[in-house]
C-alpha positions in Angstrom: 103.4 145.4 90.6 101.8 142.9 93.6 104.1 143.0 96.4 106.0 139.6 97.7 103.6 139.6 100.7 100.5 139.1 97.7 98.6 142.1 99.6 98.1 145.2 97.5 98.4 148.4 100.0 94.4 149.4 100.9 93.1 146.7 99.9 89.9 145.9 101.5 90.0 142.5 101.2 93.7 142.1 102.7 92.5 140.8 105.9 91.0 137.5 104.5 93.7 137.0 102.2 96.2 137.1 105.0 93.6 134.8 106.9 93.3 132.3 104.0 96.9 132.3 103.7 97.4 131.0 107.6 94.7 128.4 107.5 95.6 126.9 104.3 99.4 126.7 106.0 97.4 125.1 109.6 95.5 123.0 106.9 98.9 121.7 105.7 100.8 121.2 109.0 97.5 119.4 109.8 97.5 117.2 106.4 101.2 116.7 106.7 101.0 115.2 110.6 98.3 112.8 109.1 100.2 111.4 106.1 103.5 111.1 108.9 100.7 108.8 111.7 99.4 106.9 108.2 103.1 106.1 107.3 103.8 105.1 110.8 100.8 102.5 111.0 101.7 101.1 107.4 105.2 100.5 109.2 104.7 99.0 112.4 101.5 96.9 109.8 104.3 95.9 107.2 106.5 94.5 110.4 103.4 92.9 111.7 103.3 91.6 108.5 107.2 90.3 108.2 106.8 88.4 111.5 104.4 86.7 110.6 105.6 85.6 107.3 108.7 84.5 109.9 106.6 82.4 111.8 104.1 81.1 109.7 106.4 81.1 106.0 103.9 83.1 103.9 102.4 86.4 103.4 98.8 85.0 103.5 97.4 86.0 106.6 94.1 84.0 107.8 91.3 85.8 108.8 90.7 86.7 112.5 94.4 85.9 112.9 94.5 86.1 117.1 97.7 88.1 117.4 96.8 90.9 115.2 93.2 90.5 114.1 93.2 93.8 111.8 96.4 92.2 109.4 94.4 89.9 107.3 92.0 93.6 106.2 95.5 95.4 105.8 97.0 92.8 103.8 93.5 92.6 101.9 94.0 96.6 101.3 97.5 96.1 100.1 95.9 93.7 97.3 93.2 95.9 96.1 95.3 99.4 96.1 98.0 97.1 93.9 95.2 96.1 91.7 94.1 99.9 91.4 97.5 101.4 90.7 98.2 98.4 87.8 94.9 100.1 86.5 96.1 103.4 86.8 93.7 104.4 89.4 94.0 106.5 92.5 95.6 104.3 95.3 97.6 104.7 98.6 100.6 102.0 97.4 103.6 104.0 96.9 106.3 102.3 94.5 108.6 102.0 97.8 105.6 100.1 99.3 105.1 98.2 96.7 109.0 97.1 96.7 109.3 96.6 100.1 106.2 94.0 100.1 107.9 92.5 97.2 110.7 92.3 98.8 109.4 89.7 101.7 107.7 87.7 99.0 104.5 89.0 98.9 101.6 87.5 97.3 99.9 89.8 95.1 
């Protein structure tokens, strides 16, 4: 029987293993802090996004928009993931994204 720990006593090869085991978890912590920064930015992008549509009464940003130059290329990115995930390809636009853009009118 393997132990709980997944080391066998004397095993040679233990030390990697137990090595493996604590970089995969650093790799994960590491992943996990990435994913939590790349939901922030969608965020504070999707209320960039929502004030505009306040002051300008659409979703269509114009390119070079002076305020927040980068929203027309995230709005642009929101287009094509929704595009990818209605053709069952690999995309960053979760469901709850996609609701949330729908729910300020968004146009697809």
């Amino acid at each position: 029987a393997v132990p709980v720990s997944g080391l066998l006593p004397n095993d040679p090869n233990n030390e990697r293993k137990e090595t493996n085991k604590i970089a995969s978890g650093v790799h994960k912590t590491e992943v996990s802090g990435r994913a939590l920064a790349h939901t922030k930015r969608w965020q504070e992008k999707f209320q960039n996004l929502r004030n505009y549509k306040t002051l300008h009464g659409t979703c269509s940003v114009r390119k070079g928009y002076p305020e927040d130059p980068q929203l027309y290329s995230w709005v642009y990115r929101q287009k094509t993931q929704y595009k990818q995930k209605l053709q069952g390809l690999k995309n960053g636009l979760s469901d709850e994204r996609v609701q949330l853009l729908n729910s300020i009118a968004f146009e697809w």
